[in-house]
N, C-alpha and C positions, 0 to 999 in steps of 0.2 A: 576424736571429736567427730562429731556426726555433719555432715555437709551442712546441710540447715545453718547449724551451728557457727561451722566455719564460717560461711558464706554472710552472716549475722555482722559476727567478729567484723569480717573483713570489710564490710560497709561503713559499722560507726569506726575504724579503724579511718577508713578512708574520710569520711568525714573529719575526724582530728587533723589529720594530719596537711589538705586540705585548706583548716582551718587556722594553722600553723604558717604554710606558706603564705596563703591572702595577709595573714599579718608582718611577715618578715620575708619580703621577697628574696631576699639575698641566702635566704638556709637552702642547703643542700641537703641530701638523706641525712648527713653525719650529723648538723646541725640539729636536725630535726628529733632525731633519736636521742639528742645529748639534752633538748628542750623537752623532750618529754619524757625523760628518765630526773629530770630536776624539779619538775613542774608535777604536783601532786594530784591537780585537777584533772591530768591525761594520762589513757593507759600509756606503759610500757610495752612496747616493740623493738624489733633487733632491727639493725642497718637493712639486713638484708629485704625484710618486710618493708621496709620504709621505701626502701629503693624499688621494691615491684609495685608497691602499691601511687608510686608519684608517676611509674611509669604508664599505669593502668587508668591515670586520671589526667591522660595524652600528651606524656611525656614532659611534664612540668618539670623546668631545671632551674639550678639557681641563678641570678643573675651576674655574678660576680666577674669580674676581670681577670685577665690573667696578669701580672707582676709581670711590670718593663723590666727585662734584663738588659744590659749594655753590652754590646757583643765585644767579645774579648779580641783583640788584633793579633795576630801571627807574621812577621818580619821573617820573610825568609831568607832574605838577603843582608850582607853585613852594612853595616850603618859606619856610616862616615864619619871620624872624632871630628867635635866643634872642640876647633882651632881658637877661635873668640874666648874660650870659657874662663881663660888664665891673666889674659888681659888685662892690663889696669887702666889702658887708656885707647877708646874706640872711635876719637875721633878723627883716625887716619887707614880707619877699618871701612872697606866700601860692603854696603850692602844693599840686598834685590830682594824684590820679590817674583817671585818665581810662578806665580797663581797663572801668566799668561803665556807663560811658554809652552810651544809649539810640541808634539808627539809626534813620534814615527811609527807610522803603525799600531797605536796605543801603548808603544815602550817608551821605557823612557833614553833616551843617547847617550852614549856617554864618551 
């Protein structure tokens, strides 16, 4: 392809795509490549085109969030059997809460 050419290409290309984002801010390259390999009105481009040319047009990204994960807990220490769990009658079972007690040096005493 001759520069010209390219350089053509790679204009109305940029305008599509562009044109693509202003309408769904949420596409990323993949998005955008996947809308316009579906969409007959717009040329076909690879990811990788897609992705130089959002960069080219000052780094336009998508908007999207990243997915809450729940961070998973790790007990390194053995846990103490609840004694209550067998129980059929707890009305001679004393219980606390324990939210206000005191630390030793951020451990806990035992």
């Amino acid at each position: 392809m001759a520069p010209i050419k390219y350089s053509l290409r790679r204009d109305t290309l940029k305008s599509y795509v562009l044109n693509i984002w202003q309408t769904f801010k949420l596409y990323g390259y993949r998005r955008i490549v996947a809308y316009s390999q579906l969409n007959n009105d717009f040329p076909k481009i690879t990811e990788y085109m897609a992705l130089k040319l959002l960069r080219e047009l000052g780094r336009i990204r998508s908007c999207m969030q990243k997915r809450y994960r729940k961070t998973k807990t790790v007990v390194t220490v053995n846990q103490k059997p609840n004694l209550t769990r067998h129980l059929y009658d707890l009305s001679s079972v004393w219980q606390t809460d324990i939210t206000y007690m005191q630390l030793n040096n951020h451990r806990w005493s035992i």
